[in-house]
C-alpha positions as CSV (number, residue, x, y, z in Angstrom):
1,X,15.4,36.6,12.0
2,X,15.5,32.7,11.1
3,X,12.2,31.0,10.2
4,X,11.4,27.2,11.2
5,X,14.0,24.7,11.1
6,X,13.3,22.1,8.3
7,X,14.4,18.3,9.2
8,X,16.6,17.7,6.8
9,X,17.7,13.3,6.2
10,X,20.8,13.5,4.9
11,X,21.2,12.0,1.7
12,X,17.3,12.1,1.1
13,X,16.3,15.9,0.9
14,X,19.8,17.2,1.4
15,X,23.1,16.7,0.6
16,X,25.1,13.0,0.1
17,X,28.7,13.3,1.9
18,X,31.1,12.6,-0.6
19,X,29.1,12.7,-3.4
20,X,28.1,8.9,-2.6
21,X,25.7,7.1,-4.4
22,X,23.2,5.0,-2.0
23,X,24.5,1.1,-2.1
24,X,22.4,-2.0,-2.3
25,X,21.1,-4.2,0.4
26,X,24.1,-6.4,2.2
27,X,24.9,-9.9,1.5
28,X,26.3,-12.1,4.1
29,X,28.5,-15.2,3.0
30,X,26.9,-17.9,2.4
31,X,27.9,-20.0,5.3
32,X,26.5,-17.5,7.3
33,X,23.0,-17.1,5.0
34,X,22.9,-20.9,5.6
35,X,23.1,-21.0,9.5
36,X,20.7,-18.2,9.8
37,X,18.1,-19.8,7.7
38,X,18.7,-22.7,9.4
39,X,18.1,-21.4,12.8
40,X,15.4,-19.4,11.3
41,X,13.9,-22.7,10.2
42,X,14.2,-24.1,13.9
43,X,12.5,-21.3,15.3
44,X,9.3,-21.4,13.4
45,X,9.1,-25.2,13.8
46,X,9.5,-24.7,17.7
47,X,7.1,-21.5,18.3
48,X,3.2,-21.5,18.6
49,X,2.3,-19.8,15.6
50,X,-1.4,-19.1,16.5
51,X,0.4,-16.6,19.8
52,X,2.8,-15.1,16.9
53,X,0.1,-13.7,14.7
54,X,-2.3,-12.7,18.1
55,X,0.7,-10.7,18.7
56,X,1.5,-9.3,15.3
57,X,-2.6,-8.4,15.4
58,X,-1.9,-6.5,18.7
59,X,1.2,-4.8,17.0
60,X,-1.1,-3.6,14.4
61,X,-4.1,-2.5,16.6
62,X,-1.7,-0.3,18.6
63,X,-0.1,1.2,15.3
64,X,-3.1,1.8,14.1
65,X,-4.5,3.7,16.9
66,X,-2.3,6.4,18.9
67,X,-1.1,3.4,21.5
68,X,2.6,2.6,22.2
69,X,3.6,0.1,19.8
70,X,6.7,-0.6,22.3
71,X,4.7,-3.2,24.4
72,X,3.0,-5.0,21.9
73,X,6.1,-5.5,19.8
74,X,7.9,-6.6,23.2
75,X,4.8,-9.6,22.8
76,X,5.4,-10.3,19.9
77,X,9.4,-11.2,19.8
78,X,9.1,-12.6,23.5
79,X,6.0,-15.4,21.5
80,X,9.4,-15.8,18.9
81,X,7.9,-13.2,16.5
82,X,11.2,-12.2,14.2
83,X,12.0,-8.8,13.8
84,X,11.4,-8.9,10.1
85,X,7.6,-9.7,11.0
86,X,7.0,-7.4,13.5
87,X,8.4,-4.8,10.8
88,X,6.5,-6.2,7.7
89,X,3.3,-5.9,10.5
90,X,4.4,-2.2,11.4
91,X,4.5,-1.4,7.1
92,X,1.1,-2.7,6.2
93,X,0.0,0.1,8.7
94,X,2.1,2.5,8.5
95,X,3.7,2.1,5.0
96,X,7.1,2.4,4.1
97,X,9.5,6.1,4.4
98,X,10.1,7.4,0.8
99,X,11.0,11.1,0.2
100,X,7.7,13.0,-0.6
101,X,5.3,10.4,1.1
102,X,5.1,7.0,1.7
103,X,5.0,4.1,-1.2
């Protein structure tokens, strides 16, 4: 008779395909690094920043709590919120994934 079934990530607590070794972050070219920062740039210059971080708050509140963080996310990157923030708002909450408990 089979016990519970474990989740298993692969790579983390089971086994890497190949034999691979886990890679770094990445890179883009630098023509494209340039036009992102560049429209990066444009963005915060253009958005209301005081609407961002109400947004990012709310993203927090509803992490914190046992809310859907779906809508207050949705907030946030509709205000002009990036991605990177809204996740950076989600870790000081939540933490960050590491195999045996968060970092």
């Amino acid at each position: 008779e089979a016990g519970p079934r474990k989740r298993v990530a692969a790579g983390v607590d089971g086994p890497r395909l190949g034999g691979a070794e886990p890679h770094g972050p990445v890179r883009a070219a630098p023509p494209i690094e340039t036009g992102q920062a560049e429209r990066l740039a444009k963005l915060r210059a253009w958005r209301d920043q005081d609407r961002v971080d109400r947004h990012l708050a709310g993203v927090q509140k509803a992490a914190a709590g046992d809310g859907n963080v779906l809508y207050p996310m949705k907030e946030a990157l509709s205000a002009g919120a990036t991605v990177g923030e809204v996740c950076d708002a989600l870790r000081e909450i939540w933490g960050t994934y590491a195999p045996g408990g968060p970092r």
